[in-house]
LOGUNU-273269 format. One record per residue (C-alpha): z, x, y; residue in three letters; residue number from 0; chain. Coordinates in steps of 0.02 Angstrom, whole numbers, plus 50000, padded with zeros to 5 digits. Layout:
N
PT     up   east  north  rest   nr  kette
PT      Z      X      Y   ala  NUM      A
...
***
This chain:
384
PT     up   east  north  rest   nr  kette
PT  46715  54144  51867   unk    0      A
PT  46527  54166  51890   unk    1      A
PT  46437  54268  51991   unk    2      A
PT  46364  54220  52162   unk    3      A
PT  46208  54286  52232   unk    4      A
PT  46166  54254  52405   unk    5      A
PT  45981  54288  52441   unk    6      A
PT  45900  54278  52620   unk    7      A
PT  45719  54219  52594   unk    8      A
PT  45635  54177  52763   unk    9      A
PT  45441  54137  52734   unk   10      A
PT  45338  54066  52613   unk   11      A
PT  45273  54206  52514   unk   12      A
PT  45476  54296  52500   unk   13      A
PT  45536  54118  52457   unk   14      A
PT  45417  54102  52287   unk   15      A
PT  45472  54282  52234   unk   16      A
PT  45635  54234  52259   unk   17      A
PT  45609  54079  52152   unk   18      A
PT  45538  54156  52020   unk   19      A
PT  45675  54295  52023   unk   20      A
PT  45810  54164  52034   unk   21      A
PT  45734  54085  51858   unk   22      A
PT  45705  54240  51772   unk   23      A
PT  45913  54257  51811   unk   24      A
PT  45965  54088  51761   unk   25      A
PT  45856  54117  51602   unk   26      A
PT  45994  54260  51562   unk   27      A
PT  46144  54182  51630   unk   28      A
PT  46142  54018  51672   unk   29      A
PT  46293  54014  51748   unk   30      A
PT  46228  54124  51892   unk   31      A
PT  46232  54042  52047   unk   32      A
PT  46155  54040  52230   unk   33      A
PT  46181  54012  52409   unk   34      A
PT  46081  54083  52568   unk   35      A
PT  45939  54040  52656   unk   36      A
PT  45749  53983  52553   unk   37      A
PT  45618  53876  52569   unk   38      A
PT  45537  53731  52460   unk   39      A
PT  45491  53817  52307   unk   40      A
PT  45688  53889  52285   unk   41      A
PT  45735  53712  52352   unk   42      A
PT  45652  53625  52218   unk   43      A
PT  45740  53721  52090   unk   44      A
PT  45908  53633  52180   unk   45      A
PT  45938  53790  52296   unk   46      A
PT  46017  53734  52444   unk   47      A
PT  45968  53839  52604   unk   48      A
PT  46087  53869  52762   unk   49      A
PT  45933  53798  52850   unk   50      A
PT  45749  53775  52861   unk   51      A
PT  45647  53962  52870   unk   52      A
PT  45529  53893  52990   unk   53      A
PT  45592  53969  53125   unk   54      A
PT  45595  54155  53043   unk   55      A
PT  45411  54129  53000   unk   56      A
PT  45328  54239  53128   unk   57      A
PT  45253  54404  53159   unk   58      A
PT  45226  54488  53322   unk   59      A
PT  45307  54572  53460   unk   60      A
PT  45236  54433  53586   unk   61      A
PT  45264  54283  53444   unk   62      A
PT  45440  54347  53414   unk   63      A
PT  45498  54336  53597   unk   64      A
PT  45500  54133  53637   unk   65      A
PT  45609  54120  53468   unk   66      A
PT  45733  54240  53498   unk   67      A
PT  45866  54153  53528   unk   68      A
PT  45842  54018  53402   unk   69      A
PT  45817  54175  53270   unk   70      A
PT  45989  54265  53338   unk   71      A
PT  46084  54090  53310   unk   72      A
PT  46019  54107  53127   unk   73      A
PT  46082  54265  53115   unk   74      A
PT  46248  54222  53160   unk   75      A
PT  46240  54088  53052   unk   76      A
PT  46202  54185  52886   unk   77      A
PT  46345  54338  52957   unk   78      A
PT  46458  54171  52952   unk   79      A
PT  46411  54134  52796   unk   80      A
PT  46435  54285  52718   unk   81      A
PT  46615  54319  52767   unk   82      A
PT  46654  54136  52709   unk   83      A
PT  46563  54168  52531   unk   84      A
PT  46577  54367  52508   unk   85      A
PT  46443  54346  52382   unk   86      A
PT  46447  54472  52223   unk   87      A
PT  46265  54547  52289   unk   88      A
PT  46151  54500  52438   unk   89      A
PT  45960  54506  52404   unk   90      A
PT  45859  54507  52549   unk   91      A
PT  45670  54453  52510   unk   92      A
PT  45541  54520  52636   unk   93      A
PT  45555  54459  52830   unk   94      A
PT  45601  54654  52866   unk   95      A
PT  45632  54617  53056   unk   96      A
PT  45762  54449  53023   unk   97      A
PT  45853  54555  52862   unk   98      A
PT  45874  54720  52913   unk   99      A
PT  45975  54636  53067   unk  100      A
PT  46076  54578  52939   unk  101      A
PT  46081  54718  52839   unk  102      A
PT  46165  54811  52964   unk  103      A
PT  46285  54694  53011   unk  104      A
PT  46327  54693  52848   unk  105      A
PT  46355  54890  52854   unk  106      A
PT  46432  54887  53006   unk  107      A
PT  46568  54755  52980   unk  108      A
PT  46625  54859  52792   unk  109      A
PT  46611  54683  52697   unk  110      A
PT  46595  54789  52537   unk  111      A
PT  46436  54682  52481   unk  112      A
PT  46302  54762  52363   unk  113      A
PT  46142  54755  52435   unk  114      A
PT  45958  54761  52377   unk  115      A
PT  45808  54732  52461   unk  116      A
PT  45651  54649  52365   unk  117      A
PT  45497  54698  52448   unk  118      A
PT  45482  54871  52523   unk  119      A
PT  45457  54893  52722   unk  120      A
PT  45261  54931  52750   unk  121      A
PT  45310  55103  52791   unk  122      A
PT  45154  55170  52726   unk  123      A
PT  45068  55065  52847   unk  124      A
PT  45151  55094  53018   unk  125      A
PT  45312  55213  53089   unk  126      A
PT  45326  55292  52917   unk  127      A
PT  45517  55371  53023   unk  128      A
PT  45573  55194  52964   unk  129      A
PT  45607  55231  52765   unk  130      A
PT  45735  55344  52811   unk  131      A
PT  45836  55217  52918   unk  132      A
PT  45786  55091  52795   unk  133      A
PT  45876  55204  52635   unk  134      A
PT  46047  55186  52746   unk  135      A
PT  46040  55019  52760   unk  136      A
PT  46044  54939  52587   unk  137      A
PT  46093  55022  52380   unk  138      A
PT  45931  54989  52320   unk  139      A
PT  45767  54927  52332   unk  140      A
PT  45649  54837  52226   unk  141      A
PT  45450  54862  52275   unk  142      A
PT  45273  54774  52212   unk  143      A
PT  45161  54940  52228   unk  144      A
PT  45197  55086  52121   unk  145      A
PT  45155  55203  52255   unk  146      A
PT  45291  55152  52367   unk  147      A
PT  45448  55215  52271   unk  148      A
PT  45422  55427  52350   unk  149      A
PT  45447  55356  52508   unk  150      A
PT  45600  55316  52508   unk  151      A
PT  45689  55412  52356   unk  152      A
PT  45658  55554  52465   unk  153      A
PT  45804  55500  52581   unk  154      A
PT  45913  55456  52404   unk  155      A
PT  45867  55262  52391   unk  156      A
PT  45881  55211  52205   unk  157      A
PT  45698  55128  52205   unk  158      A
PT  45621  55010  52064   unk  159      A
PT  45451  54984  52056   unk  160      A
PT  45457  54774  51991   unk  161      A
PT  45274  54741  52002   unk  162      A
PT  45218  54608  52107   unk  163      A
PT  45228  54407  52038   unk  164      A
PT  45073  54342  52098   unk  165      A
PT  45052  54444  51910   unk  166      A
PT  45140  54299  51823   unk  167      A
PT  45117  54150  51984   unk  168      A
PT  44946  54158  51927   unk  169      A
PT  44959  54151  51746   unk  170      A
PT  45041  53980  51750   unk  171      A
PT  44860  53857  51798   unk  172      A
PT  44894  53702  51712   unk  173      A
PT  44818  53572  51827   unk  174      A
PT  44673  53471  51799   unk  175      A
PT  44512  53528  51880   unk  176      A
PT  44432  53354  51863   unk  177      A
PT  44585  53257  51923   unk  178      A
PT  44611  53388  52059   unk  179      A
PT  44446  53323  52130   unk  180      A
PT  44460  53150  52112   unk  181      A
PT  44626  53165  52203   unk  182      A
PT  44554  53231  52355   unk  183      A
PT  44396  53148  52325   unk  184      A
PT  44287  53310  52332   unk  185      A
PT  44105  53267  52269   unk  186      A
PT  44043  53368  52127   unk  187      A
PT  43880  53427  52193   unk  188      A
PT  43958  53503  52352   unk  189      A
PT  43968  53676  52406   unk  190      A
PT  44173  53721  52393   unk  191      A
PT  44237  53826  52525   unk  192      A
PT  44425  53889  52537   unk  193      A
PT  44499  53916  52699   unk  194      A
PT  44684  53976  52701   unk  195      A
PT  44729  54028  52891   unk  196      A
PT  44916  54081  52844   unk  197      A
PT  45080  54011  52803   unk  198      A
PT  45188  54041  52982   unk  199      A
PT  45131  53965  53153   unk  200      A
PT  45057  54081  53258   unk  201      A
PT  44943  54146  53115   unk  202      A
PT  44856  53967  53100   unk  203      A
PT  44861  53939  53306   unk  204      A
PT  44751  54116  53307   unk  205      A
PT  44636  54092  53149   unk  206      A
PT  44587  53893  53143   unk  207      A
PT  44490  53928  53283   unk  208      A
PT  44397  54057  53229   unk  209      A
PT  44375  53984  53049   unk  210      A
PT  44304  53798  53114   unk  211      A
PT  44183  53905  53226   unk  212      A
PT  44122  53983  53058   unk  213      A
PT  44108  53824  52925   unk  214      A
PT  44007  53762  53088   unk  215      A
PT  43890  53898  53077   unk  216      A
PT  43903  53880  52886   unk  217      A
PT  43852  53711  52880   unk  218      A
PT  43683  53737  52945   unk  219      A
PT  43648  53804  52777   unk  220      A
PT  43738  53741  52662   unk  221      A
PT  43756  53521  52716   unk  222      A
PT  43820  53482  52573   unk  223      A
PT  43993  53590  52610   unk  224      A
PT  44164  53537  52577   unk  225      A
PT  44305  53607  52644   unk  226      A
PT  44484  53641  52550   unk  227      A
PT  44627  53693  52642   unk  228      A
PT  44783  53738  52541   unk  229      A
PT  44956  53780  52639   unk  230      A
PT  45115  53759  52645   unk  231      A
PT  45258  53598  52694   unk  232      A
PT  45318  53705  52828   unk  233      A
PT  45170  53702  52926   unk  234      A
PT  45072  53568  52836   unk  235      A
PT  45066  53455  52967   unk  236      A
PT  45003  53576  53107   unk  237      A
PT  44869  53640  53000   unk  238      A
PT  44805  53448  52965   unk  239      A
PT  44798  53418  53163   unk  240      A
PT  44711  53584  53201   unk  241      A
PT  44570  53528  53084   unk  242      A
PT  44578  53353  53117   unk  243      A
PT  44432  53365  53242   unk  244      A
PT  44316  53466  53119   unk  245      A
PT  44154  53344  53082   unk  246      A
PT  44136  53460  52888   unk  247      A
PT  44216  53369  52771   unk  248      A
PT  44398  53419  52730   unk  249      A
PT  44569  53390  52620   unk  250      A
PT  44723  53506  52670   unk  251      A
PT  44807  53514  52468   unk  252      A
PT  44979  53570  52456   unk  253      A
PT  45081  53645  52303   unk  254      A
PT  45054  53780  52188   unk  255      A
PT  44954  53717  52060   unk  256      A
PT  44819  53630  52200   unk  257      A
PT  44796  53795  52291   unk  258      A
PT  44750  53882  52118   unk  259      A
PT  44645  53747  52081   unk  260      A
PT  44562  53775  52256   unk  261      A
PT  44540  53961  52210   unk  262      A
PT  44462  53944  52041   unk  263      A
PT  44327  53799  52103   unk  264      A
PT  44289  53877  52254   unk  265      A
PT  44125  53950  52307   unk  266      A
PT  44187  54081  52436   unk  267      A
PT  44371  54092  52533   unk  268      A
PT  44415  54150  52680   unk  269      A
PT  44593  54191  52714   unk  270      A
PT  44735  54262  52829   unk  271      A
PT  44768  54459  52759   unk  272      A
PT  44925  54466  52633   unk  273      A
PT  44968  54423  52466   unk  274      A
PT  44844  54286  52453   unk  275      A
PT  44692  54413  52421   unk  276      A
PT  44779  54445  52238   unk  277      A
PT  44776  54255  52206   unk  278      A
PT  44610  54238  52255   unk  279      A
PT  44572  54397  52151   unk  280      A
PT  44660  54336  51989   unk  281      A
PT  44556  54157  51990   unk  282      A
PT  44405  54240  52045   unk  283      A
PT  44357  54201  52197   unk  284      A
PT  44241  54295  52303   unk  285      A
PT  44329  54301  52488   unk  286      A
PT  44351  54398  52645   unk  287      A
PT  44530  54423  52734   unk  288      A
PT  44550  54400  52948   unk  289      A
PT  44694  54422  53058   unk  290      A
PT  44731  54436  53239   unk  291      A
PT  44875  54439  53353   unk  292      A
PT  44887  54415  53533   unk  293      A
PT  44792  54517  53635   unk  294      A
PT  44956  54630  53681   unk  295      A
PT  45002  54641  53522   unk  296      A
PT  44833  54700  53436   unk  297      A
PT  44854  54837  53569   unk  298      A
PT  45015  54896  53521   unk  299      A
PT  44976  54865  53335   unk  300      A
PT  44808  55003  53352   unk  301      A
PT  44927  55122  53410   unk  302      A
PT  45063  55125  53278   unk  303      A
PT  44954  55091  53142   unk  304      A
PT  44913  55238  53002   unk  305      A
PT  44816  55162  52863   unk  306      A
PT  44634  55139  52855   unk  307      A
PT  44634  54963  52763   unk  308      A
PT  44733  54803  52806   unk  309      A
PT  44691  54712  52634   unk  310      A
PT  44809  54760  52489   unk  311      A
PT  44662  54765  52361   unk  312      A
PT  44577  54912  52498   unk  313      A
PT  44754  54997  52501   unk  314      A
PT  44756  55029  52314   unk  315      A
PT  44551  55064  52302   unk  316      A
PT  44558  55189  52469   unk  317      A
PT  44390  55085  52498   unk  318      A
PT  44331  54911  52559   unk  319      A
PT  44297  54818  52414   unk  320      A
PT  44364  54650  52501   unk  321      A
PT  44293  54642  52693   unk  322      A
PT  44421  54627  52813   unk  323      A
PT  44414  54580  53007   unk  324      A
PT  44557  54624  53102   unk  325      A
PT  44621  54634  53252   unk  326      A
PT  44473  54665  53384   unk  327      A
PT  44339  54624  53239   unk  328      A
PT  44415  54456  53189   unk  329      A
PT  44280  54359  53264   unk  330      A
PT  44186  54240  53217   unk  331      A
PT  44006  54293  53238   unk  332      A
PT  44059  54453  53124   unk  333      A
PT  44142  54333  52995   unk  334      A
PT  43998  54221  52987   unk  335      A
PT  43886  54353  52940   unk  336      A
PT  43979  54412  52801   unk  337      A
PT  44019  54251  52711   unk  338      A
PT  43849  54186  52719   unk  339      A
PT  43805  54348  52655   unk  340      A
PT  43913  54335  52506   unk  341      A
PT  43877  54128  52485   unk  342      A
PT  43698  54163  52445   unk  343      A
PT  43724  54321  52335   unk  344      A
PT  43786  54275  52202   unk  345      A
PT  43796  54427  52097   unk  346      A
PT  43847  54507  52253   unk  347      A
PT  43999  54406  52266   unk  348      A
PT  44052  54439  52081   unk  349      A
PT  44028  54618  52087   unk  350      A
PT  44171  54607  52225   unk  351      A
PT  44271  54520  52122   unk  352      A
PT  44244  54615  51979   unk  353      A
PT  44309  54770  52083   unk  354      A
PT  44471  54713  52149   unk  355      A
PT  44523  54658  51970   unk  356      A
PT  44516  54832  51932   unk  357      A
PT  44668  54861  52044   unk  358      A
PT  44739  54699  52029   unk  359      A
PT  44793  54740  51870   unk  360      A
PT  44889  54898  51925   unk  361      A
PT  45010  54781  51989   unk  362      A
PT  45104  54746  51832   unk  363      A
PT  45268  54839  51752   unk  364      A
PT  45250  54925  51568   unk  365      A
PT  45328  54797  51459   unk  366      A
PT  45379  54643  51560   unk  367      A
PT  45328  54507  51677   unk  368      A
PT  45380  54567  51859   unk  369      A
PT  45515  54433  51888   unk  370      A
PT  45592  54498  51710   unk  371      A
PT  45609  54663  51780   unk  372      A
PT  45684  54636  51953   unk  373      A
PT  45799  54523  51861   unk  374      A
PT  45839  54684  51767   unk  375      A
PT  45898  54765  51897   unk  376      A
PT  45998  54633  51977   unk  377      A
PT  46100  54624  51829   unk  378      A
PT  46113  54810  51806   unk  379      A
PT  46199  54788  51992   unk  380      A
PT  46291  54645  51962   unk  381      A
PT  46391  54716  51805   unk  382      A
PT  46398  54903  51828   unk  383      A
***
């Protein structure tokens, strides 16, 4: 009989590595098969999910709270699952707070599941005590940054460095620049800017704000700006109302192939900090990253935190070659100043660029596409 997988992806960013894991799997054994919890991008490949990820979307101590209970039914619901299935291996993708739950439920309950975990804790970030709980909690772990692997092999966690698949997501542009245009009926002697305020809930409610305040500003010297705002189905229709009242001229695009074309047409982007600063690296686009909690949490969060830099380009560099405005400093006078700064210097802009794909390119395994080489090890786990 064929081996089951069941893989708990719950937001955006963990769902398209899982995807892209899932085909590099199929493309070895097709008779592989899946069950657990994704969102549209594993969906459209004809995953079926428990239900929607929506709900697991959120970071925060504050934003966690008022979904509690809805998040602790889901957890049940996947434990359920689980005993029903008793999958051959469990891959958790990211969404540390929602899987290690389950990861030690998993432990504690002896269902004799193999377990790996794609996308390493930010331990290196914040409460570093938490790789050695972490190594007890799952066989093995798969990470995007080379550095991460020490650790946790200290504590005797069999660690892989993958590489990280926004390596291969953005080597796969085939839309039509033109066409994209047309479609959203963007004129072609406008100024393109990118705005990308997250992919969960309370990272838009926090950032639209702040970014409308700045294309206002923005506008006053550049009138002939458009606006393009790529996100996701999840929260598609939230981010459409939020900028619904904003007199610039706007189109909210959704899909993988629109927001690349957003990136490479762009003039300048501004985003929420994560993964999307490598996309906007690989299609070079000159941008800035923001992010804010609530005001509790940003207190809490200045406390625990140990790294200097928020943006993953800054991490690898040890210097700010992308800015970033976080926390207290994600405001909109500050952000303002910097765009228009980089909007009118051109070479200025490129330079930045020019930098971060330095680093970007760090982020790929000797010999194989990322998604190949977590694959890799799946299989090594599945048959040994």
């Amino acid at each position: 009989m064929s081996k089951l997988i069941y893989i708990i992806a719950g937001e955006p960013s963990g769902d398209i590595l899982a995807s892209r894991l899932m085909q590099a799997l199929k493309r070895q054994h097709p008779d592989i098969r899946f069950a657990g919890v994704g969102g549209e991008t594993m969906q459209a490949l004809g995953f079926k999910s428990l239900f929607p990820i929506a709900a697991l979307s959120v970071m925060g101590l504050w934003e966690v709270a008022p979904r509690l209970p809805l998040i602790l039914k889901r957890m049940k619901q996947v434990m359920d699952d689980l005993e029903a299935l008793r999958p051959d291996l469990l891959i958790t993708v990211d969404s540390w707070g929602f899987v290690s739950s389950i990861l030690k439920k998993v432990k504690k309950r002896k269902l004799g599941i193999p377990t790996v975990h794609y996308v390493a804790p930010q331990v290196w970030a914040w409460k570093k005590s938490r790789a050695s709980k972490a190594a007890k909690l799952m066989d093995r772990l798969m990470t995007l940054w080379p550095y991460e692997p020490p650790y946790f092999e200290k504590y005797g966690l069999c660690c892989d460095f993958v590489g990280h698949p926004v390596i291969e997501n953005t080597a796969q542009l085939t839309g039509d620049l033109p066409l994209f245009r047309k479609q959203h009926h963007i004129p072609e002697d406008c100024t393109l800017l990118c705005l990308l305020p997250g992919s969960r809930r309370s990272e838009v409610k926090r950032l639209i704000p702040i970014f409308k305040k700045v294309v206002t500003q923005l506008q006053t010297h550049y009138p002939n700006l458009f606006v393009v705002i790529p996100t996701v189905d999840a929260i598609a229709g939230e981010v459409a109302q939020n900028f619904a009242n904003m007199p610039t001229p706007h189109c909210i695009v959704r899909g993988q192939q629109n927001r690349y074309l957003a990136f490479s047409d762009c003039r300048f982007a501004m985003a929420a900090s994560g993964t999307v600063t490598l996309e906007l690296t690989a299609f070079g686009a000159p941008h800035l990253i923001a992010y804010r909690f609530s005001r509790l949490t940003n207190v809490v969060v200045k406390i625990l935190i140990t790294t200097k830099y928020a943006n993953l380009i800054n991490i690898l560099a040890d210097r700010p070659v992308i800015p970033e405005f976080v926390l207290d400093n994600c405001r909109a006078d500050l952000i303002y100043a910097k765009a228009l700064a980089l909007m009118q210097d051109t070479e200025k802009a490129q330079e930045q660029v020019a930098q971060a794909k330095q680093y970007f390119v760090q982020l790929k395994p000797e010999g194989m596409m990322p998604s190949d080489k977590a694959a890799a090890v799946v299989l090594e786990m599945l048959w040994q």
